[in-house]
N, C-alpha and C positions, 0 to 999 in steps of 0.2 A: 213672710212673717219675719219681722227683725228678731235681732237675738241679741243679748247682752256679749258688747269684745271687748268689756273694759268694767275693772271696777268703779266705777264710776258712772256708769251708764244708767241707765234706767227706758225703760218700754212703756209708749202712753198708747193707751186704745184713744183714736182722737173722735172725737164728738162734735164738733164745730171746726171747718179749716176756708179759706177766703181763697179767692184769685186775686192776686195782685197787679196793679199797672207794670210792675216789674217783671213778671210772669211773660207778658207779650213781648219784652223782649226776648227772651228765652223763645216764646213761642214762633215768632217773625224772626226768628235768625241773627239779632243783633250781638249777641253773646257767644263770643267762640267755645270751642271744649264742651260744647253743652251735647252729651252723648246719648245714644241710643239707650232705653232701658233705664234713664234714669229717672226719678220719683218729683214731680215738681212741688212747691206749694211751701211757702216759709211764714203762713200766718196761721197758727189752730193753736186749738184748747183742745184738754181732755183729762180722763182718769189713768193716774200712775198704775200699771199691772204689774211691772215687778223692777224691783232697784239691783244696783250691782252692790255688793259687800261693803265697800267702801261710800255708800250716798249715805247720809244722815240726815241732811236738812227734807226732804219730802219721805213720803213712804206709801206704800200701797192704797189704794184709796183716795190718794188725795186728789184733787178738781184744780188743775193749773193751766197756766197760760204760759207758753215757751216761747220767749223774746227770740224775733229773727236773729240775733245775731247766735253763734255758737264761740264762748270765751271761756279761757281754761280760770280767769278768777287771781292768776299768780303772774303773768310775765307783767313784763315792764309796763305794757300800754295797758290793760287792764287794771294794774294800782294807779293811773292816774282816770278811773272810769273809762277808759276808750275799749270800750268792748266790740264795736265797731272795727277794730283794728288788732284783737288780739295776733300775737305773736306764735303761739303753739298752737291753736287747732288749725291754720291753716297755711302750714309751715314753705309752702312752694311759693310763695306768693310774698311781695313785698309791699302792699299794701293796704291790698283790705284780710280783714278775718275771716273766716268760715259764716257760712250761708245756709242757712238749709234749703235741700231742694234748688239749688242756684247754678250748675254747670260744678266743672272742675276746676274752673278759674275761681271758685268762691268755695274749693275743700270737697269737692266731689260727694257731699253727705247728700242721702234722700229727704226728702220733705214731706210734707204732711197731707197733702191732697192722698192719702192714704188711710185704712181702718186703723193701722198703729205707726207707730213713728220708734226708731231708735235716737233718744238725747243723752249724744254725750253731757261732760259735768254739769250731770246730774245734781249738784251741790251749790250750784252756780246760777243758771240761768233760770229753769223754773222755778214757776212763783206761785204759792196756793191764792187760788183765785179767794177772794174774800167771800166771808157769808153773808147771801142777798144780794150780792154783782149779778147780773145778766150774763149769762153764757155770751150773750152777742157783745154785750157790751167789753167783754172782756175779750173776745178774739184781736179784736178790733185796739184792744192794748199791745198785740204782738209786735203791729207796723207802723198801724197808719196813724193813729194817736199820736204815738210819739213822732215820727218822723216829723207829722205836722208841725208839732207843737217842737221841737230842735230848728225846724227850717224857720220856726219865727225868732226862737232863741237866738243863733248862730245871724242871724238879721243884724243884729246891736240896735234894736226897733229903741225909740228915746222917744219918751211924753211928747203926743201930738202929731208923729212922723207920717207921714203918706209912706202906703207900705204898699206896693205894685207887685201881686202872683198872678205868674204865667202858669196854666194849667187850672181846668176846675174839674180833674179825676178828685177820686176819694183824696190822696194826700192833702193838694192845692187847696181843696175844701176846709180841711183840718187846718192848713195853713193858714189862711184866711180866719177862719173861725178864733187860735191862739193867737192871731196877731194884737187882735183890741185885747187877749189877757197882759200883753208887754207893754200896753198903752198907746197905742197905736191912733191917731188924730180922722184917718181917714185910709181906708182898706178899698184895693181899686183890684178885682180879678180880669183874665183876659183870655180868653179860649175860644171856639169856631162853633162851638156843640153848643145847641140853643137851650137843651132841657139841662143840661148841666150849670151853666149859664144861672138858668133860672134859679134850678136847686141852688147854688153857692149864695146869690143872691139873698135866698130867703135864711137858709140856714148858718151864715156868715156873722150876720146880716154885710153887704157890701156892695161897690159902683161893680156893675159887669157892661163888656164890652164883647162883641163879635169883632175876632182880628180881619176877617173876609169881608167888613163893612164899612171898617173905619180907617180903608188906606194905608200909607205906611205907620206901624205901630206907634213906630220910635218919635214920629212925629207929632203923632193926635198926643201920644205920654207929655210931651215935653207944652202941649197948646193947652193940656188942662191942669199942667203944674205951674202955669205962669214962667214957662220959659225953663224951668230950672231942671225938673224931670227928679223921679222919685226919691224918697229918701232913703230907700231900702225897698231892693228889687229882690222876690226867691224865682226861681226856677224848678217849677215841681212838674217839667216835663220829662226832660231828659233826653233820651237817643229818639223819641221816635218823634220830634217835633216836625209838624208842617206847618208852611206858610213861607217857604223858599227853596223856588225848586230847585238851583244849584245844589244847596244842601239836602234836597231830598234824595234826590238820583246820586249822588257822592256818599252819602252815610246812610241812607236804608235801602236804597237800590242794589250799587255799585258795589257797596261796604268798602271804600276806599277810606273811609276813615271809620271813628268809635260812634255811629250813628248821626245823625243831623244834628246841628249844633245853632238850629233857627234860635231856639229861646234861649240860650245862653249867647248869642250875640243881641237878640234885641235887650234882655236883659243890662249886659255891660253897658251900651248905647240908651238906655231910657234910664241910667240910674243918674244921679245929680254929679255935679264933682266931688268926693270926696266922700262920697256913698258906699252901701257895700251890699253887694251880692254875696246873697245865700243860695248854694244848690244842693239841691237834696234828687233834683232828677238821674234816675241811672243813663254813665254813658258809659258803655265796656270799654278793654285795654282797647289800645293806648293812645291814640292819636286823634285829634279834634283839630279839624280850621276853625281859630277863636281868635278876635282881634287884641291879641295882648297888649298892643302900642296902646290902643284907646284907655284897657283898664289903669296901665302906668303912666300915661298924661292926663288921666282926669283922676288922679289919687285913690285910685276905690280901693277895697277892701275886698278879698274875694274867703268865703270860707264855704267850705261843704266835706258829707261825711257818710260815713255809715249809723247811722242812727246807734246811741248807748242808749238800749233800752232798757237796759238795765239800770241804768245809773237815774234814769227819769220816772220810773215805775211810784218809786213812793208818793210823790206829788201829781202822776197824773192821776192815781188811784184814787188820791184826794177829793180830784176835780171831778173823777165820777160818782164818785159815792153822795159829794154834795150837792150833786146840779148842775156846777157850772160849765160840764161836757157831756153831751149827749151823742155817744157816738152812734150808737145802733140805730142811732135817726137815718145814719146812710144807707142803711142797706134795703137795698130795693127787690132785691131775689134770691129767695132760697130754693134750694132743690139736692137733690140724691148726688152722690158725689158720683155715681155711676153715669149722669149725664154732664160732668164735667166736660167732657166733648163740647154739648152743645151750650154749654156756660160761656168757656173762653171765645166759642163762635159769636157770641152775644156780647161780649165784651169788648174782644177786639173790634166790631162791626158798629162800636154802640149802637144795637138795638132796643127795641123796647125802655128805649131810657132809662138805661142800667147805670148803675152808680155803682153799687158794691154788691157782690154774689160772694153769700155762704154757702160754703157744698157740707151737706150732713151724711156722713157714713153710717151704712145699713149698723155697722156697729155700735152706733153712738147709743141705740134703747136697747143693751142688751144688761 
């Protein structure tokens, strides 16, 4: 049971919490410092049980959703929104912020795949869920919303542009999905998993492709863009990409490097000249084979991040409330967080054509 160590704190019984595609790596070993006994899960909702003296903005009672990142609200990168990167809660580290649930490389805090969760600034990050929001729909604001919808941002997508994601887990989906919100001409997904595949397809709506069908990638991208190849490439795989076994045995085998780095070279490689790659895929410290010559003789643009959920909340709220994002459409499996075992075995395995698993804790109907 967490305990309040901070006035600032506040104690959530959680009610709703997700497996994330970022979880597997945690779970498969990709993520150093990720130690025995620690609590995973950086996507839930629930009811505040009790605040530390100093929280004001929430209070007992309330129905919130706790953005994965953990950000004190005051240092430098947090006043310009990068909550993503605050500077004080996860002070060992020089470049991402605190994580919940995420190893020690990411602040060593527990997560919420638990009945309660301890949130630091408490003032900060949670957000009362709205009256008449979906519990699902609102978990689903923690991560994969926004991260989506940042990977198409951070794109610089412009009227018209062929937009190329690698990956169709839950983010790549989302990604796909906000791409046509930035105007987007024509949405092209690319993954190996046929029911995913499908789903993206339908719920995107958008071109999908099987990479194990259509040869080399980089090549079929550039045969059905008239030579020229995308206008904006995301990478919503990350460390545990396959379709190059070099890099499979060097970065999820070997761990010689920060995980495989398949979709972030065919990415570089299938974007146009002058194009830019968005990654929003996890690859842990430090080191990745990535062909940097290619990205600075063909002009790209490279950007990627820790998702500011904070900073994207009021406007993707927007988009749920009116329609225009139906996230709870992804989820495909719910069940007792007590068979969280056989969750992530189902996740990681894609079985049963799993898209997204919410675990509900015996707590949640109390």
């Amino acid at each position: 049971m967490p305990e309040i160590k901070h006035p600032q704190d506040a104690i959530v019984r959680v009610t709703r919490t997700c497996i994330c595609g970022s979880d597997l790596h945690l779970y498969n070993g990709n993520v150093p410092d990720t130690r025995v006994g620690s609590t995973f899960g950086h996507e839930f909702v629930g009811i505040v049980e009790e605040v530390g003296p100093d929280v004001t903005k929430i209070k007992v009672g309330d129905q919130v959703l706790v953005p994965f990142n953990i950000a004190c609200g005051e240092c430098h990168f947090c006043k310009q929104n990068m909550f993503g990167n605050c500077h004080e809660s996860n002070t060992m580290s020089t470049a991402v912020g605190a994580i919940f649930g995420y190893s020690h490389t990411a602040g060593g805090f527990d997560g919420g795949q638990a009945e309660y969760a301890r949130v630091p600034y408490a003032n900060v990050g949670p957000t009362v869920i709205p009256a008449g929001m979906d519990p699902d729909d609102a978990v689903l604001l923690t991560d994969v919303v926004p991260t989506g919808y940042q990977a198409a941002e951070m794109a610089g997508i412009q009227p018209g542009d062929t937009v190329l994601v690698f990956g169709a887990g839950p983010v790549g989906i989302m990604a796909a999905r906000c791409a046509w919100l930035f105007g987007a001409g024509r949405v092209i997904v690319l993954d190996n998993v046929d029911y995913r595949l499908e789903f993206v397809r339908d719920y995107a709506p958008c071109e999908v492709y099987n990479f194990d069908e259509i040869g080399d990638p980089v090549l079929f991208i550039k045969k059905i863009t008239d030579w020229m190849g995308a206008d904006c490439v995301i990478d919503a795989v990350g460390a545990e990409a396959s379709g190059d076994l070099m890099q499979t045995i060097t970065g999820r085998k070997l761990l010689l490097q920060a995980g495989s780095a398949t979709a972030l070279h065919w990415a570089i490689n299938s974007v146009k000249k002058g194009g830019v790659v968005s990654i929003v895929g996890v690859y842990g410290p430090t080191d990745n084979l990535v062909p940097i010559g290619n990205m600075m003789n063909k002009g790209l643009t490279m950007r990627g991040n820790q998702t500011s959920v904070k900073r994207l909340l009021p406007r993707l709220i927007e988009h749920v409330m009116n329609g225009t994002l139906n996230p709870k459409a992804m989820i495909t499996h719910r069940m007792p967080l007590e068979e969280v075992a056989d969750g992530y075995r189902m996740f990681s395995a894609k079985l049963d054509n799993c898209i997204k698993t919410v675990l509900i804790p015996s707590s949640a109907n109390k």
